[in-house]
N, C-alpha and C positions, 0 to 999 in steps of 0.2 A: 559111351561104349562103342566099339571098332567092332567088327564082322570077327566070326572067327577064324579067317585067314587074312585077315586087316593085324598089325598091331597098333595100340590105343596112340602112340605117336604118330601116325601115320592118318589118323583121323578126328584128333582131336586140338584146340587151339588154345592155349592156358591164356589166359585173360591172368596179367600181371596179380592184381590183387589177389587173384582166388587162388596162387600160387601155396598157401601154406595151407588150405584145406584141402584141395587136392592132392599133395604131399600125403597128410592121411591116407587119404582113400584110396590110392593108389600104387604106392611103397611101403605104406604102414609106418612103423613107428623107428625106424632107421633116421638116427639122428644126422647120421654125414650125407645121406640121402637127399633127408629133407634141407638141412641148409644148401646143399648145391641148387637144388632144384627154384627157391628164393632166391639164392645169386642170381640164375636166370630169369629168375621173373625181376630182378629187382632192374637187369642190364636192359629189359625189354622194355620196362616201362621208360627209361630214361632216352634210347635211341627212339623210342615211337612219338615222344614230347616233341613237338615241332616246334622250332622258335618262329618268333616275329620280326628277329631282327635281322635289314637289310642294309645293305653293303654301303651305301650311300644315298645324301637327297635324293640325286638327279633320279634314282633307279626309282626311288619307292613312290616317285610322280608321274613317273614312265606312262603313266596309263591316262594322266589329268588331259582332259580336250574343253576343247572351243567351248563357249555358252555353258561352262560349269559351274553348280555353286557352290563355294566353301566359305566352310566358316572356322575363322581365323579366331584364337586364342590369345589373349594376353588384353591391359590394362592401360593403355596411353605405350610406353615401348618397354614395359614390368610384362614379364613373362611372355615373349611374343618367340613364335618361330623362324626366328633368324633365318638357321640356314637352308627351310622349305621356302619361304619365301623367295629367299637369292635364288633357287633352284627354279623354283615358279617364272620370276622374269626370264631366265635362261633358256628358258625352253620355250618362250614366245607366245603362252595361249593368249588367244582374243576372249574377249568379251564374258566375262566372268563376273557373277553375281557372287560380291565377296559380304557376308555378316561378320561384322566385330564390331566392337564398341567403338570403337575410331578408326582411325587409318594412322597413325603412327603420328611422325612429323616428314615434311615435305622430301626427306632423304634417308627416312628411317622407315623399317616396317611395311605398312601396304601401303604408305606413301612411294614405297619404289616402284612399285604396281601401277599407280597412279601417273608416276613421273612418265613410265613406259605405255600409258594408256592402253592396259589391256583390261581395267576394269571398265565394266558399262555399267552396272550399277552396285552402290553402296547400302546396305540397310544396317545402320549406324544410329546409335545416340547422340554422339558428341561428337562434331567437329574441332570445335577447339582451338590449337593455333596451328590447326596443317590448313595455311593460307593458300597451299593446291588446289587442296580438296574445299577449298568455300571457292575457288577463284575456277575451276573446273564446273562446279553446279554453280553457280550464279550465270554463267557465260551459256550455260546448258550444253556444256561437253558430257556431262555425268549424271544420271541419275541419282537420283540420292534419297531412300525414303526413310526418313527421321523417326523415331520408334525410340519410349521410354525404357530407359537401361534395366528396367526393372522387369518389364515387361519384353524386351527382347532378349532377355536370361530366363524369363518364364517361359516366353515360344520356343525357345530352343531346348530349356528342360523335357516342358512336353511332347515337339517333334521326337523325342530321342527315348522318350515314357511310352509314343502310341496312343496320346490325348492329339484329337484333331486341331480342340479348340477350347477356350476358355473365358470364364469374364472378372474382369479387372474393373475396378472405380478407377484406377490411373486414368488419365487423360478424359474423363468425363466432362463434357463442356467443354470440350475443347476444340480445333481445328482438326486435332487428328480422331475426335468424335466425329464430326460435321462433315470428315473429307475433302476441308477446304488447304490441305496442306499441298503446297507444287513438290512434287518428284522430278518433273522435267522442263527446263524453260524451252522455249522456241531457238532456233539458230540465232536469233538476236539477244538470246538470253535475259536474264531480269530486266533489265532498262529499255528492253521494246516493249517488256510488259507479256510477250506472248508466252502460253502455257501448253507445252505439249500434252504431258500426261501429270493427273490429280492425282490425290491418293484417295482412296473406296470410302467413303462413307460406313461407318461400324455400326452392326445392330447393338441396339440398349437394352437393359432390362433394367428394371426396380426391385433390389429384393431387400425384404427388412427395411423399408423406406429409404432405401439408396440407389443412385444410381451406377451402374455398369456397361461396360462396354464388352463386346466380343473378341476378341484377338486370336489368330489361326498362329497355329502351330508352323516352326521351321524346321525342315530338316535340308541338308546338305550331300551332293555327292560326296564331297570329301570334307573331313577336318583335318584341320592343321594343328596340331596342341603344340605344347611346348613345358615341359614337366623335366622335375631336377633330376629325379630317379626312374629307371624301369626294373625290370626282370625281362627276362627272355621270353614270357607270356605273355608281358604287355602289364601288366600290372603294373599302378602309376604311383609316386608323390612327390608333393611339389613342397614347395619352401618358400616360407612368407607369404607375401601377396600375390607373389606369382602365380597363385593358383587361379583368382578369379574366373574369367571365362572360360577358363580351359576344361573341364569338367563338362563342362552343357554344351561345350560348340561337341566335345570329345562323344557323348551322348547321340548328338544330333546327326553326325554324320554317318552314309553309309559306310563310307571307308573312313576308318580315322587313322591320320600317320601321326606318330607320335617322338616327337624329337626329344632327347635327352643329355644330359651330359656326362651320364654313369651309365651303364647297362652291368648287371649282378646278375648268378646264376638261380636259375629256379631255387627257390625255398631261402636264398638270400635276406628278404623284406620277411618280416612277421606277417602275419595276414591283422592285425590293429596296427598297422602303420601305414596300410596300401589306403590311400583315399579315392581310385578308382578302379575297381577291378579290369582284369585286361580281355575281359570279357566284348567290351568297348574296341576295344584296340585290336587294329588290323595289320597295323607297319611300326614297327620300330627303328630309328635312326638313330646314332650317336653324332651329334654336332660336333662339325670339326673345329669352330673355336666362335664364339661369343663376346662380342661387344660388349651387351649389355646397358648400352647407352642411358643416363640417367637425365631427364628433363628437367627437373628443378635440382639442382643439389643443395639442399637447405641445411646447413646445420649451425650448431648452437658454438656462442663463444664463450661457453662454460661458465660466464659474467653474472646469468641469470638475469642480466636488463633489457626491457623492452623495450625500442626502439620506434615509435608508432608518433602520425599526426596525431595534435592534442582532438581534434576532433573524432577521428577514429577511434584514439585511446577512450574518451568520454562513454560511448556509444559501446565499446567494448563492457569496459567494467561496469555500466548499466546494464547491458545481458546477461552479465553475468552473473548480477542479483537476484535472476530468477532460477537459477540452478540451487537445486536441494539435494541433499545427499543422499546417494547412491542412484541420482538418476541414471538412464541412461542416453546419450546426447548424438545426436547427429550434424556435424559444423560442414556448411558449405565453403567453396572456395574462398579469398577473397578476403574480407573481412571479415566474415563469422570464425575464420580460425584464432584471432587473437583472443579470444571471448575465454578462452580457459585457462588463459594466462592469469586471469583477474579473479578468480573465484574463492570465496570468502573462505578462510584457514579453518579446520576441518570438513570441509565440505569435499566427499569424493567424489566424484562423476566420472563415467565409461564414455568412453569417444565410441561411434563406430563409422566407420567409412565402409563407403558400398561397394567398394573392391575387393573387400574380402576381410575388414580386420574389426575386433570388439577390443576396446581394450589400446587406446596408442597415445603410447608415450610423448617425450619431448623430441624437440629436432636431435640427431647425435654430435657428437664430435668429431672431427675430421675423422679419425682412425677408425669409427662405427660404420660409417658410410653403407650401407648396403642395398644393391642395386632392384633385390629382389624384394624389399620392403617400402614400399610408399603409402602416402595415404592418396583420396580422392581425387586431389589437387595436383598427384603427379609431384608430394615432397619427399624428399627421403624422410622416414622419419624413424624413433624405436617405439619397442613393445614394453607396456607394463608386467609388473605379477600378475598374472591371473590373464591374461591375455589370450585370445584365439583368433585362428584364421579358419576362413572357409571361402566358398565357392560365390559368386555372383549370385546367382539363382538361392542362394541359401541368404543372403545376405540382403535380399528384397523380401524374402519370403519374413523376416524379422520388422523390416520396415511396414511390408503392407500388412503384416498380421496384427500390427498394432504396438508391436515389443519395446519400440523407440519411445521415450515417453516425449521427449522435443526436438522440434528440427528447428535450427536456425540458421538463416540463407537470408542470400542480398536478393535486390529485384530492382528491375528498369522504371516498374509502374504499380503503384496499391490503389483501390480504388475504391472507394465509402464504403462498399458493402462488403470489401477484405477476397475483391477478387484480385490475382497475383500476375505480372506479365514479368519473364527474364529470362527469356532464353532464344527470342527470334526479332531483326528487323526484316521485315519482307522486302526482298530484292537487294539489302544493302547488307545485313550483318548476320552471320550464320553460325552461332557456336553451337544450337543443338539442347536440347532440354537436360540430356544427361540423367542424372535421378532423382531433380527435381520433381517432377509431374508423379514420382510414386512416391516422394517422403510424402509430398502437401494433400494428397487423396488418401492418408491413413492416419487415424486416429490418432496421431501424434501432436502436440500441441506445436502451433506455428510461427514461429517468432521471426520477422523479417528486421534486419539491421542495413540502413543503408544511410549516405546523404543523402539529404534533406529534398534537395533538388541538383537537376542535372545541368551541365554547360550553360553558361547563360543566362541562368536564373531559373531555368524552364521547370515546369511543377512535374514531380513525378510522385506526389501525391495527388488523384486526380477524382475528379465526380465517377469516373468512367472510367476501364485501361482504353488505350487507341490501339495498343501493340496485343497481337492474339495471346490467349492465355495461359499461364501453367496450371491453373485448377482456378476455379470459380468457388466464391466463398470460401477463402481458405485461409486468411490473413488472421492471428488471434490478435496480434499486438506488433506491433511497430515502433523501433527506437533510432530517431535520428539524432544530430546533433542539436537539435531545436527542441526535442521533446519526445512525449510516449503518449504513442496512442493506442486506444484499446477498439478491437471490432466485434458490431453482432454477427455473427454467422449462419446463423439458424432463425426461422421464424421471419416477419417481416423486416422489410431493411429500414434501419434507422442508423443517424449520422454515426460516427464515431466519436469519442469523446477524449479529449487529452487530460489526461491524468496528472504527468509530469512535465515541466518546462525547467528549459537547461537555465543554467543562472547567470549566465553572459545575455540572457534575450529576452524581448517583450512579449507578451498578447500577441500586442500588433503586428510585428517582424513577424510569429508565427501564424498568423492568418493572413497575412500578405504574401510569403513561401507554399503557400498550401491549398489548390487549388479545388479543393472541396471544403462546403461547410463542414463545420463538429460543433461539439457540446464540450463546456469545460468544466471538469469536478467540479465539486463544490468545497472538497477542500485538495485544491492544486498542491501538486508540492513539487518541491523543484529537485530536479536529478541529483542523486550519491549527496544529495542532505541529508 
């Protein structure tokens, strides 16, 4: 209420919504009234909506300086921010602590960052093949601190939650347990040997007779997303797998900019179709055109023949015998993808890849090709009925909670007691553990598919690994082209024992190849007999 020589407009401020009860209370029940009075609150409400979105990259980076840290969105070069990035080089910052899963390839992504050497340091899962980014930290131009995908989706969930810190069984017993992992070599880089900076040694706990490790939370000055759709508020959704990081880096950061290829007016998106609120979001950009560059282009010649050495094919369709219907299966690069090619007629099984997808079909057709669906491996690939996609950090939290019932992945080194090495040579070869180190630390049964032995003969089945670890005691069973062997894991260590021998090979060829003792069933049988 106003003074009595005030009138009520002149002292009072209608608050958009409480426009039609007001209406009441104030003009009464005059219907022409009260609908002008709602026009006005309804024009009020709409001019007082502030958007997010801004004019251009270059602007909405305007403010990124020197020693910043961002954390960059996207999957291998599936859903990355094009055209912040270009924007990013152009503007010249130095020395910038960049988090993403990778750094693109050596001309793509935060490889162009790297080309321009304005990052100083990497905190990355996967190198991969941006031979820059291994040929920069090996030389020790770069820092580079290597962090399990699963676990660097979890620190950036919870930087971006208000959780300081967490503990994880990933990487237990490991180098990045121990703090024996190099972050930065000397100016003479790996081949002098010298170490400028280690990574921290992680405190441990035991809960429920396991072990764990610590891991700190990441948050970011900026994020850089890269999402299919916005609204004018920021409200995000993405398409395929291009969602992966972008979610948790989008969480994580104080500023998030969020590039898009659509921008839609408020109330455009449903509110069950937004998968991040723009709650998050601080910048909106519309990208002014998109590559979208594709890394593997994999697709099928509609033939349905598979194409594979007789050795890998053997080896395949023997993992394959351990799949039961309706498992659900996690296939690493490599040669554990052929393994679902062979699997026994009615038997259904769910693929999931740690980029974002449950549920993936076969490679497509030329004319399917789609940029923004890959699996882990960086193929193009398509989606089944029943299919979903989700976020990185949701797509670990399936893995480490147990929900995968088998992982099967290659490895460099198994070692009697089914501890696992494949993802580092110190000084020489750097691909990075990727989400290895969290399938093998969660209750998922472990199934390692590889040859027999490496170059030369050399045993990479061994008493011991010599190469640092991806999990200790993790190995269930082992299938090379020689045979199948099964591991204890738990309790005292005793040999492993070979169950199956291939039918082209002896005894003796397989304990000549093999350079740990084992035990042999007692009733052997010989592979896909």
């Amino acid at each position: 209420r106003g003074s009595a020589s005030a009138s009520p407009a002149s002292k009072m401020v209608v608050a958009p919504r409480m426009a039609p009860f007001l209406v009441r209370r104030l003009v009464g029940p005059s219907a022409f009234t009260a609908r002008a009075l709602v026009a006005v609150g309804t024009r009020a409400a709409s001019t007082s909506s502030s958007s997010k979105v801004v004019a251009s990259a270059d602007e909405a980076i305007a403010d990124l300086k020197d020693g910043a840290t961002i954390c960059v969105g996207g999957f291998g070069l599936c859903g990355i921010p094009e055209n912040l990035l270009n924007a990013v080089r152009r503007k010249g910052v130095k020395n910038l602590t960049a988090v993403s899963n990778n750094a693109g390839v050596d001309d793509a992504g935060l490889g162009l960052l790297l080309q321009s050497k304005q990052i100083k340091r990497m905190i990355s899962s996967y190198v991969g093949e941006n031979k820059l980014f291994e040929e920069q930290y090996l030389s020790g131009a770069l820092e580079v601190e290597l962090t399990p995908q699963g676990t660097l989706a979890e620190r950036l969930r919870a930087g971006g939650a208000g959780i300081p810190a967490f503990f994880t069984p990933t990487a237990h017993g490991t180098i990045i347990h121990e703090g024996k992992n190099v972050i930065k070599y000397g100016p003479g880089g790996a081949k002098s040997g010298e170490v400028e900076i280690m990574s921290e040694p992680r405190e441990s706990r035991e809960f429920n007779g396991k072990g764990y490790i610590m891991e700190k939370a990441i948050t970011g000055d900026f994020a850089l997303v890269k999402a299919w759709k916005a609204d004018e508020r920021g409200n995000l959704v993405w398409k395929g797998t291009a969602r992966n990081f972008n979610p948790d880096c989008a969480r994580a950061g104080k500023i998030c900019i969020a590039e898009v290829e659509e921008i839609v007016p408020v109330g455009s998106l449903s509110p069950e179709e937004i998968h991040l609120p723009g709650i998050y979001v601080q910048r909106v950009i519309k990208g002014d055109s998109y590559e979208k560059r594709i890394e593997k282009r994999t697709v099928s010649s509609g033939s349905g023949e598979i194409n594979a050495d007789p050795r890998r094919e053997l080896i395949a369709r023997r993992a394959a015998m351990d799949l039961t219907d309706g498992m659900y299966v996690n296939l690493g690069i490599g040669l554990p993808t052929l393994v679902s090619n062979f699997t026994k007629p009615g038997i259904r099984i769910e693929l999931q890849s740690e980029n974002g997808l449950l549920g993936i079909g076969p490679y497509p057709m030329e004319a399917d090709v789609d940029p923004d669906l890959i699996n882990a491996g960086k193929e193009t690939i398509t989606m089944i009925p029943g299919s979903s996609t989700f976020s990185s950090a949701d797509s670990f939290a399936m893995i480490r909670g147990g929900h995968v019932d088998m992982t099967i992945l290659g490895a460099m080194e198994v070692a009697a007691n089914g501890d696992l090495a494949n993802w580092i040579i110190p000084g020489k070869m750097v691909k990075g553990m990727g989400g290895a180190m969290d399938l093998v630390s969660s209750d998922s049964r472990v199934l390692v598919v590889m040859e027999h032995t490496a170059k030369g003969g050399k045993h990479k089945l061994k008493q011991s690994c010599g190469l640092p670890l991806t999990g200790a005691r993790v190995v269930n069973r082992c299938i090379t082209e020689l045979g199948v062997f099964d591991f204890v894991t738990t309790g005292p260590e005793v040999p492993p024992t070979l169950i199956e021998i291939a039918p082209d090979t002896t005894l003796d060829a397989v304990k000549a190849a093999t350079g740990f003792e084992f035990k042999v069933a007692e009733n052997l049988k010989t592979m896909l007999a």
